[in-house]
N, C-alpha and C positions, 0 to 999 in steps of 0.2 A: 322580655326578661334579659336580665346582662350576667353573664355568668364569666367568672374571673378565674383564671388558671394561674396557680404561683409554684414557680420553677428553681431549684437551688441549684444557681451560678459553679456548684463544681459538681458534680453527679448527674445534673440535666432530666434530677426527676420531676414529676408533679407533685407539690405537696401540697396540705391547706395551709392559711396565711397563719396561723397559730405556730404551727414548725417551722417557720423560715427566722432565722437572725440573721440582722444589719449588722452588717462589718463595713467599717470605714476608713482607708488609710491614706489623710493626707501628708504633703510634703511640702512644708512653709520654709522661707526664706527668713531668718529672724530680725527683727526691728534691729536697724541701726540709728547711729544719731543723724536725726533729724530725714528719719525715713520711716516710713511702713511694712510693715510686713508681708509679705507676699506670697499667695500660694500658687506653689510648681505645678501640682500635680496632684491630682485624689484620684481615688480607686475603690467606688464603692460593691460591693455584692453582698447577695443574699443566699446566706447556707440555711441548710436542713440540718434540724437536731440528730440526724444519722452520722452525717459528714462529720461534725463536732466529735458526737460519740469515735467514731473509727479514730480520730486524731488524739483520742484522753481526755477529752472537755467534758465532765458533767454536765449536761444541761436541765435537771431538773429545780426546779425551782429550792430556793435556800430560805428558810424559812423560820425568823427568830433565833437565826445561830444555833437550828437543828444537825443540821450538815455541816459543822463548820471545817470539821476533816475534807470532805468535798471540796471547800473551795478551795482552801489552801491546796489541798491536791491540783485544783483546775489552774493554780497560781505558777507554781512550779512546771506543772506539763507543760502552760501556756509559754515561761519562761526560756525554758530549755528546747522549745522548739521554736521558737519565735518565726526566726528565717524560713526552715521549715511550709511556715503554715502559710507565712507571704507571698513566699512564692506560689503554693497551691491556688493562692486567689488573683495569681497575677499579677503581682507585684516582682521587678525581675532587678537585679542587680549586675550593674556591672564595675568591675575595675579596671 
């Protein structure tokens, strides 16, 4: 028997694979003439619908434009905290 433990990347709890969301944040270099595109650097992890919640993210499902106050809420929190949340997942900036 194989049994599988899924762990969200900022809190270090266990959860099941149903509470975990993929966040991804790559950093591409943009096509030039007569070049390609290129990626710097990605940053992927996996949060628990707790983590979300504590930061202002709805995570309940949206459904036929039932919640649609939700999301635009989740749009706004998401916005105004952007940096915020990047750096929570390890994404670090410097100048």
């Amino acid at each position: 028997m194989i049994t599988k433990t899924f762990i969200c990347d900022l809190c270090k709890k266990s959860v099941g694979e149903s509470e975990l969301y993929p966040l991804s944040v790559n950093l591409t270099v943009p096509k030039q003439k007569n070049t390609y595109s290129a990626k710097l650097a990605s940053c992927n992890k996996d949060v628990c619908r707790e983590c979300l919640g504590k930061r202002g993210l709805v995570t309940d499902a949206i459904e036929n434009g039932e919640k649609k106050e939700e999301f635009q809420q989740n749009q706004k929190t998401f916005e105004s905290k952007f940096i915020d949340f990047l750096e929570d997942i390890g994404v670090a900036f410097v100048e």
